[in-house]
C-alpha positions in Angstrom: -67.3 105.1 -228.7 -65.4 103.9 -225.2 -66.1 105.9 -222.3 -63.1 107.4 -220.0 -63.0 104.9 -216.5 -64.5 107.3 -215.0 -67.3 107.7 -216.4 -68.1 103.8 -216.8 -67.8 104.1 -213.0 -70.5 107.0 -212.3 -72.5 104.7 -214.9 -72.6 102.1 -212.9 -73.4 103.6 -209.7 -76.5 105.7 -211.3 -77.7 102.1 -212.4 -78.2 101.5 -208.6 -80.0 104.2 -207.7 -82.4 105.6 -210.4 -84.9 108.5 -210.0 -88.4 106.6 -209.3 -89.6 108.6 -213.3 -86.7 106.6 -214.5 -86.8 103.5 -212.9 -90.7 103.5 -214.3 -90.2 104.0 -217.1 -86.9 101.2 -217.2 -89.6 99.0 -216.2 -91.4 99.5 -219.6 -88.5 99.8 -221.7 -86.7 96.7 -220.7 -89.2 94.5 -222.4 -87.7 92.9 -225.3 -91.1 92.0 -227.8 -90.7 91.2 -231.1 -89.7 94.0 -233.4 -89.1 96.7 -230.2 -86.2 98.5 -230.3 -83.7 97.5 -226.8 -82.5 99.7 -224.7 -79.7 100.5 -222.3 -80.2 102.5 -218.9 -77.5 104.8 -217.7 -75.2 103.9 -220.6 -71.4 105.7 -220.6 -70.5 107.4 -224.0 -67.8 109.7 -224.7 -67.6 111.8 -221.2 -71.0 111.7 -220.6 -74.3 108.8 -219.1 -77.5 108.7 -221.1 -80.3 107.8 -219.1 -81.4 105.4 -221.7 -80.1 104.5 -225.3 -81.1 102.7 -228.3 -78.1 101.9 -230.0 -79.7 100.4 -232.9 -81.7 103.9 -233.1 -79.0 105.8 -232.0 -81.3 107.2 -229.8 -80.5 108.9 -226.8 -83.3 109.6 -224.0 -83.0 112.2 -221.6 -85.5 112.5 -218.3 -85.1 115.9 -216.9 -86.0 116.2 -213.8 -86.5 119.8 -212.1 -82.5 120.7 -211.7 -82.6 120.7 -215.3 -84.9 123.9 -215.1 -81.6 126.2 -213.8 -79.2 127.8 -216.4 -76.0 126.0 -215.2 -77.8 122.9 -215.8 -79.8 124.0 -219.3 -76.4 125.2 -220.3 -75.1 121.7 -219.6 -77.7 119.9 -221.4 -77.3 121.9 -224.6 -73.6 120.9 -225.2 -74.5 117.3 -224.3 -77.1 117.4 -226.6 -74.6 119.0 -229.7 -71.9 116.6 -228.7 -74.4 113.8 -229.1 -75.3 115.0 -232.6 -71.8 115.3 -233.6 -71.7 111.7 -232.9 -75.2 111.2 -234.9 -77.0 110.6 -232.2 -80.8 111.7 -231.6 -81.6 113.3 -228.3 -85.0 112.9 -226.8 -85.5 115.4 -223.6 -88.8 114.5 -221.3 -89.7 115.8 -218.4 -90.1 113.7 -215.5 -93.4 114.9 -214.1 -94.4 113.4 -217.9 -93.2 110.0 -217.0 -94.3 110.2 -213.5 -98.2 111.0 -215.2 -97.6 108.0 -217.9 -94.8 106.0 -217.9 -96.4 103.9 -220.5 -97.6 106.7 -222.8 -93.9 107.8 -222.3 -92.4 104.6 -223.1 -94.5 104.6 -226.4 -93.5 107.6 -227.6 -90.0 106.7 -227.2 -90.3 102.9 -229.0 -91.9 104.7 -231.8 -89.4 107.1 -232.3 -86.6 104.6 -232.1 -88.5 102.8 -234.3 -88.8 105.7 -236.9 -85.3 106.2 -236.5 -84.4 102.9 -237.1 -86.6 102.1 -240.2 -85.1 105.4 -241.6 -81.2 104.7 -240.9 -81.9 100.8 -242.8 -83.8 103.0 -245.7 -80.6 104.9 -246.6 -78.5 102.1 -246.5 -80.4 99.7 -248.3 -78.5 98.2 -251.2 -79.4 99.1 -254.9 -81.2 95.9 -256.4 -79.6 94.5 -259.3 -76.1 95.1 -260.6 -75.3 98.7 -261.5 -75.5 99.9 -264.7 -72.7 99.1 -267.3 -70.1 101.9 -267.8 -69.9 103.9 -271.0 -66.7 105.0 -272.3 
């Protein structure tokens, strides 16, 4: 889904300056190693930037920093999150203090989960072996 102008603009700047939780954990999930997911940072969909996504997941990670912790904002979050499964997107929330203690053990969590999520969209749209079955009429 194309994001509005707009938004690919507010993208773009957030690229340049990320929170040091995310820009530690960017540093973890940028590694592209055999068989782990990739990822995008600040990535525009619809009217709103993820802080990362997997798109081959469709994995969306969230790092919520302490403004996320007031009801305007928490209010916020929650129709981002049901907008992004209306699109079939998963939504991982972490707290930033959590990066900020392990940025690896963070990272991990969220390759596995992309990983999960990935193995289990390919199972449901694996193809039937062999032809089907002839009809009967």
């Amino acid at each position: 889904m194309r994001a509005p102008p707009r938004t690919i603009a507010n993208a773009r700047a957030l690229r340049r300056r990320l929170s040091p939780p995310e820009a530690g954990l960017w540093t973890r999930l940028r590694i592209r190693a055999p068989g782990m997911p990739a990822f995008r940072r600040q990535h525009p969909i619809g009217p709103y930037v993820l802080d990362f996504y997997c798109a081959k997941a469709k994995l969306a990670v969230e790092i919520d920093g302490m403004s996320h912790d007031t009801a305007d904002r928490s209010e916020r979050d929650a129709r981002k999150d049901a907008w992004l499964r209306e699109q079939g997107i998963a939504v991982m929330r972490i707290a930033a203090g959590e990066v900020s203690r392990s940025a690896d053990d963070a990272a991990d969590a969220i390759a596995r989960m992309a990983i999960e999520l990935t193995r289990a969209a390919h199972s449901l749209h694996r193809p039937l072996a062999g032809p089907p079955p002839p009809l009967r009429g």
